[in-house]
Structure formats: C-alpha cells, structure tokens
C-alpha angles and dihedrals in degrees: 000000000000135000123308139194132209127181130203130195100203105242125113138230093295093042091248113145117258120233131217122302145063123322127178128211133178126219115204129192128178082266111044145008124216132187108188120157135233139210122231107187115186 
C-alpha cells in the first residue's frame, strides 16, 4: 500500500536513447497487473 515512485531514464534495453511517441509499459503486483501508455516529446 502507499505511494511509489519509478524512474526511467529513457533508454531502452540496449541503452539506446528513445525517441518521441508513444511507448506502453505494464506494472504488475502480486495483485494486479496494468498496461497504461506514455508520451516522450523531443
């Protein structure tokens, strides 16, 4: 319960930099899993 924070650094696996658009992710907990999307404008 409670508030979290996660950073990203926008890289990608390689640690290439991402470039704009829109990029999904998914957070999962042992009691639900989300997909939600973002938006990187450069």
């Amino acid at each position: 319960a409670g508030q979290h924070k996660l950073n990203w650094n926008g890289r990608d696996s390689r640690g290439n930099s991402v470039g704009s658009g829109i990029y999904f992710y998914k957070l999962s907990t042992p009691s639900t899993n989300q997909t939600k999307k973002m938006v990187i404008v450069k």
